[in-house]
C-alpha positions as CSV (number, residue, x, y, z in Angstrom):
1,X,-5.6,-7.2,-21.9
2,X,-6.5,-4.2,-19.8
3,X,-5.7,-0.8,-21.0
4,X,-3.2,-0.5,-18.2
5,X,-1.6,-3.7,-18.6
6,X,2.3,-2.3,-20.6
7,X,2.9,-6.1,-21.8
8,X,0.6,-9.2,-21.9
9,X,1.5,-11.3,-18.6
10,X,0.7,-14.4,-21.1
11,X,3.0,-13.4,-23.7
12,X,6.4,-12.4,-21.6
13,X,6.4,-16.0,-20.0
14,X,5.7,-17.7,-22.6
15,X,8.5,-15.8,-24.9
16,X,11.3,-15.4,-22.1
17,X,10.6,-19.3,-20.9
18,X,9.0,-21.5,-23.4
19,X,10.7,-19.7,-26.8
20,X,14.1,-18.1,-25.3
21,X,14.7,-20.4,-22.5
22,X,15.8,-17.9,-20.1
23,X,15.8,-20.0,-16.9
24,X,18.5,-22.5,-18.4
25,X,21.2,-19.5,-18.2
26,X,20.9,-20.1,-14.8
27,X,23.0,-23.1,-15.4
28,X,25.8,-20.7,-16.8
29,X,28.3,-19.8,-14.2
30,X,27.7,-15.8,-14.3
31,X,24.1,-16.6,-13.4
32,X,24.3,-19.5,-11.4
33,X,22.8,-17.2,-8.2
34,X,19.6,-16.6,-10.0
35,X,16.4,-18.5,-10.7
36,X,13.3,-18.1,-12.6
37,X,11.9,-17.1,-9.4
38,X,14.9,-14.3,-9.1
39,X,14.0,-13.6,-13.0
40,X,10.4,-13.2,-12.2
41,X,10.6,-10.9,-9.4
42,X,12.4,-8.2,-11.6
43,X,10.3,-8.6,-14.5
44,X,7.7,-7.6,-11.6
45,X,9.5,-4.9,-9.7
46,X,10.1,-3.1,-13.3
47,X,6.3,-3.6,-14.3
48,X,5.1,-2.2,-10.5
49,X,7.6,0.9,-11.3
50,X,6.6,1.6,-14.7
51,X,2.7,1.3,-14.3
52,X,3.1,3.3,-10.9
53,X,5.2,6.2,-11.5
54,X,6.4,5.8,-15.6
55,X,2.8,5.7,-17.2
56,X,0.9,8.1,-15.7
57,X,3.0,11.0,-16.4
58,X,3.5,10.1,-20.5
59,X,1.3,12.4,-21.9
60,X,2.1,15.1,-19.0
61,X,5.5,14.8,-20.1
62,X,4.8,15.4,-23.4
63,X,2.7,18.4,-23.4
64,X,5.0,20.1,-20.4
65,X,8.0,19.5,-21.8
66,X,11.8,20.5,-20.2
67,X,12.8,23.8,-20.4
68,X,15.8,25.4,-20.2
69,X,16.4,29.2,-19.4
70,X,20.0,29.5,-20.3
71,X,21.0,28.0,-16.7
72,X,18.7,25.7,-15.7
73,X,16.5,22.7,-16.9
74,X,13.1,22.1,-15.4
75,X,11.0,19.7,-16.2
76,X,7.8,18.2,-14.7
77,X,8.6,16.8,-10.9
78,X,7.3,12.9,-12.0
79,X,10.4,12.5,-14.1
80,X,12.4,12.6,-11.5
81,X,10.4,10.6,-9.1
82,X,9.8,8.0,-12.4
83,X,13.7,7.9,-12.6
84,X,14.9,7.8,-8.7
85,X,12.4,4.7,-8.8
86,X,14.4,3.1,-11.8
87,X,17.8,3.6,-9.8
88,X,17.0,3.0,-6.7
89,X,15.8,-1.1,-7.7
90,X,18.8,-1.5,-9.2
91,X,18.0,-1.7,-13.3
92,X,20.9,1.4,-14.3
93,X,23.4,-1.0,-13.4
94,X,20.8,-4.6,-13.6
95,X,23.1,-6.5,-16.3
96,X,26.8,-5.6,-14.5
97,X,28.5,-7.7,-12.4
98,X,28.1,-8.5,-8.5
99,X,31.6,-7.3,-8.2
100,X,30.6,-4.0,-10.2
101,X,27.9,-3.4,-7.9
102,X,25.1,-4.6,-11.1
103,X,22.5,-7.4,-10.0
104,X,24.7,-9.8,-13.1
105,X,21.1,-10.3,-14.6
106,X,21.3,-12.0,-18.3
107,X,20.4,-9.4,-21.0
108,X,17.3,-11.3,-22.0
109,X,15.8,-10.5,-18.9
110,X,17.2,-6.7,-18.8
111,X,15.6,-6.6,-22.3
112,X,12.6,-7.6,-20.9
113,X,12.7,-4.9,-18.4
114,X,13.6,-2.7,-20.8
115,X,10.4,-3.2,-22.6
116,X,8.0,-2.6,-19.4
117,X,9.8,0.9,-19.5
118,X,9.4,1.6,-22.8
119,X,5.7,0.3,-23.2
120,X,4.5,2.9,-20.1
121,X,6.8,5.8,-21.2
122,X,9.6,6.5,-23.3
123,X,10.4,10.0,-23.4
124,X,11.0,8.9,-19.5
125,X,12.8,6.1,-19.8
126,X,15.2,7.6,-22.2
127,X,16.7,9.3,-18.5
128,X,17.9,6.0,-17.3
129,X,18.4,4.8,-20.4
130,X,20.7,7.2,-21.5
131,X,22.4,6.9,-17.8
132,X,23.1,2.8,-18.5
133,X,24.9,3.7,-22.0
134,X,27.1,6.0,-20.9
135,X,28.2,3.6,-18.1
136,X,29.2,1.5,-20.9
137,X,31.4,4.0,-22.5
């Protein structure tokens, strides 16, 4: 496995597929508009964002870390970038309805995504993160 490489392109298959057997909740109702192929092109997207624009600020982030000055946060400009990326394909709101403006994904396959996020960066990811848990307030 490359050094780069956030989660083994072996082991996600073969655990989402083979042990979980993801692609059969297409055959539920709520998911009926997706496909392995659907499943696979997220589980790509989110590993092209977080290699790209989540891991190679990790340890940036952590040595520059925000500040505030009694107004205003600041932190380093990546962040941002890193989450704009996250909400702009869709993941905030990934496992919410069509109807709710979500992309109705099953949670096995937001967990998935989830983990991409976390492997590159998680002091990062904890943004968007933090963003999808108040939504479900």
């Amino acid at each position: 496995m490359a050094a780069d490489t956030l989660i083994n392109d072996f082991e996600l298959p073969f655990q989402l597929y083979d042990v979980l057997g993801a692609e059969t909740l297409t055959e539920h109702p709520k998911f009926a508009e997706h496909s392995r192929e659907t499943f696979d092109a997220v589980l790509g997207t989110a590993n092209k964002i977080a290699t790209d624009l989540f891991l190679p600020h990790n340890h940036v982030a952590d040595k520059n870390e925000p500040q505030f000055d009694g107004k205003k946060v600041s932190m380093i400009d990546d962040v941002k970038v890193a989450f704009d990326a996250f909400r702009e394909s869709g993941f905030i709101a990934g496992r919410y309805s069509f109807d709710d403006g979500g992309m109705q994904l099953p949670e096995t396959v937001m967990t998935a995504v989830a983990g991409y996020f976390m492997a590159a960066n998680p002091s990062t990811t904890a943004y968007p993160f933090l963003t999808t848990a108040a939504i479900n307030v």
